[in-house]
C-alpha positions in Angstrom: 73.1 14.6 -30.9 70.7 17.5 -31.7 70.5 18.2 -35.5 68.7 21.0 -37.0 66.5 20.6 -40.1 65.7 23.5 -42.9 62.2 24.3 -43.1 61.9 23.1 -46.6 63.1 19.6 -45.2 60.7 19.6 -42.4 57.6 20.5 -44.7 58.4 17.4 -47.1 58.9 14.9 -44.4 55.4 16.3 -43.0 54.2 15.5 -46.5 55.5 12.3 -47.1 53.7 11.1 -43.5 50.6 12.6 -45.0 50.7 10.3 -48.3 51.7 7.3 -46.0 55.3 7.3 -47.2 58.2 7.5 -44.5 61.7 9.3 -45.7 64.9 8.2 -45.8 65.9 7.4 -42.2 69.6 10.0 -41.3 71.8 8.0 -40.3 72.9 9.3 -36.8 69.2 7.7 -36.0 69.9 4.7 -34.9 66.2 3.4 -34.6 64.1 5.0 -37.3 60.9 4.9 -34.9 62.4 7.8 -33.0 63.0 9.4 -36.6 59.3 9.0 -37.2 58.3 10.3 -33.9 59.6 13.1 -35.2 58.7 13.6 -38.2 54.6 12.7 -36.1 55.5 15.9 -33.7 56.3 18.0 -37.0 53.2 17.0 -38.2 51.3 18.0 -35.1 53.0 21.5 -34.8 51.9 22.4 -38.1 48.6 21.0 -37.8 47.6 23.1 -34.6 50.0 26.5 -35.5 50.6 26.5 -39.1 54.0 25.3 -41.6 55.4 28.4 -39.8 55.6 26.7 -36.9 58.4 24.3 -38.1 60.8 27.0 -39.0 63.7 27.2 -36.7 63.2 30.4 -34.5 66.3 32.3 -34.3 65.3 34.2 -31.3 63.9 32.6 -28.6 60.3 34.2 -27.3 60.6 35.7 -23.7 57.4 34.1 -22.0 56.3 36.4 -19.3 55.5 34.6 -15.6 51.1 34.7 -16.7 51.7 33.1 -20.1 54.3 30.3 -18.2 51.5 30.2 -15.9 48.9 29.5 -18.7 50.1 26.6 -20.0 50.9 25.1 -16.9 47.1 25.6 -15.3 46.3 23.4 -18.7 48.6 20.5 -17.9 47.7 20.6 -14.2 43.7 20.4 -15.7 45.0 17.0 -17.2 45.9 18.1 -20.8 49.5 16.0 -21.2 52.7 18.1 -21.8 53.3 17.2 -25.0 50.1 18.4 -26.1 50.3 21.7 -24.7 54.0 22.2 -25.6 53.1 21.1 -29.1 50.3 23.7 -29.6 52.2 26.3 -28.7 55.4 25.6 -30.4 57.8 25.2 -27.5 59.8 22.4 -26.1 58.1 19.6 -23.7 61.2 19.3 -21.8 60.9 23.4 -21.2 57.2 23.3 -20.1 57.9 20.0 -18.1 60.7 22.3 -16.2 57.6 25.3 -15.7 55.6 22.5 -14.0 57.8 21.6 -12.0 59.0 24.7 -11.1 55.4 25.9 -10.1 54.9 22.9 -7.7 57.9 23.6 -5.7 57.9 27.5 -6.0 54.2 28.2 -6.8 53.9 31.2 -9.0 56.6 33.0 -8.1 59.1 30.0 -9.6 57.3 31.2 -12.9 59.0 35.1 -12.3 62.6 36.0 -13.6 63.5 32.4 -14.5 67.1 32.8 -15.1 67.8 31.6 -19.3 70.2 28.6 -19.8 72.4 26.5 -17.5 73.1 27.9 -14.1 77.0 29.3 -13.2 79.1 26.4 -12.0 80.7 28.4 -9.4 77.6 30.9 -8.3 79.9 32.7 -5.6 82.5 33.6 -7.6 80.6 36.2 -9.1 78.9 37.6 -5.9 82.8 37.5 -5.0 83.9 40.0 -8.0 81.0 42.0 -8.5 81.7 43.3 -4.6 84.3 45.1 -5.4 85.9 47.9 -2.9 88.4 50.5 -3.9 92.0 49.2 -3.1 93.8 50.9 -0.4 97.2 53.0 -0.7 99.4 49.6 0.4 97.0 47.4 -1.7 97.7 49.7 -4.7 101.5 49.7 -3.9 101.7 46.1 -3.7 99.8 45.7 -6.8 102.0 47.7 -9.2 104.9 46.3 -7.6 103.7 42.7 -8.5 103.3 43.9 -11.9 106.7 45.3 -12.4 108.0 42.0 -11.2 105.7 40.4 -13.5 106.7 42.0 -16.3 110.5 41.3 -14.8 109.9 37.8 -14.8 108.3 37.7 -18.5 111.6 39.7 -19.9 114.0 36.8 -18.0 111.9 33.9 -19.6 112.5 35.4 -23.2 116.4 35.7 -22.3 116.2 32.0 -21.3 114.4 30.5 -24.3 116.8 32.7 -26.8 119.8 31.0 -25.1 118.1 27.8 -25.4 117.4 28.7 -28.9 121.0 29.6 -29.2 122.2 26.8 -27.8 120.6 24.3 -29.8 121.5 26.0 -32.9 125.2 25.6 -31.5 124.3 21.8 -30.9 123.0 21.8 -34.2 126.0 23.2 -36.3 128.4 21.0 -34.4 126.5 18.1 -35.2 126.3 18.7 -38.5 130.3 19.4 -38.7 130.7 16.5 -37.0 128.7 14.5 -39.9 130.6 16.3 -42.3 134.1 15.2 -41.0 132.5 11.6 -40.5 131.0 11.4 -44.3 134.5 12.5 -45.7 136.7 10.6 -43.6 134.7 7.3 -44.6 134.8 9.1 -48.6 139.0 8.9 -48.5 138.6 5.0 -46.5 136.4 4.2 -49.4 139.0 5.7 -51.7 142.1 3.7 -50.7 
């Protein structure tokens, strides 16, 4: 689970770890060293960028394919991800995907990288963006399906009024039949 902390929150826990003092582990940690490994990667984003560093971006930058390209020559030159990714504010699993991309694609995986997961059904939408005007029998069968659409949707509401009906019938006869039941064992009772 991916939790977001406030700025302020981030900046204490960063201050704590500087006076030797760890905070209170959240609970949905289940081992507090991963908590502090976070709280160490806080401390290392702020240390090489600034306390602006830790506060959550609500826009995402758009890195261009030379910048992408930048910080990839500097891991292939033997700096480690996490270092690179951690000086310049992004995510190591988002530069680890740059690298990679560059080692199967070369540069030109670094251009147009397409932002967040890919379409589950890619052809689908090469499917409906070629669309080509309908012809006359096309168009004729279309606005007769609708009509009987439309047909169709008027019976179903006839249908589940009767059935509404109905059971309201069922209901009322029930209930009379209670009634009749209640009084006939209020005059047994009586006798």
């Amino acid at each position: 689970m991916h939790q977001h902390y406030s700025y302020e929150y981030k900046r204490q826990c960063v201050e704590m770890y500087r006076q030797g003092l760890w905070p209170e582990t959240p609970e949905h940690f289940k081992n507090p060293e991963d908590f502090h490994k976070m709280i160490r990667r806080w401390k290392k984003l702020e240390d090489a960028n600034g306390p602006w560093a830790l506060k959550t971006k609500t826009k995402k930058k758009q890195w261009s394919a030379s910048e992408r390209y930048e910080l990839v020559a500097q891991v292939l030159a033997g700096n480690s991800i996490k270092e690179v990714s951690c000086n310049v504010g992004i995510d190591s699993g988002q530069l680890c995907q740059w690298v990679k991309k560059y080692k199967t694609k070369g540069y030109d995986g670094l251009e147009n990288l397409t932002i967040g997961r890919p379409r589950k059904y890619p052809e689908m939408k090469k499917a409906c963006s070629q669309k080509k005007p309908l012809s006359e029998s096309e168009r004729e069968e279309l606005i007769r399906l609708r009509a009987e659409n439309e047909y169709i949707k008027a019976e179903n509401e006839v249908i589940k009024k009767e059935i509404a009906l109905r059971e309201e019938k069922q209901a009322a006869l029930l209930k009379a039949k209670r009634q009749r039941l209640s009084k006939n064992l209020e005059k047994k009772d009586s006798d």
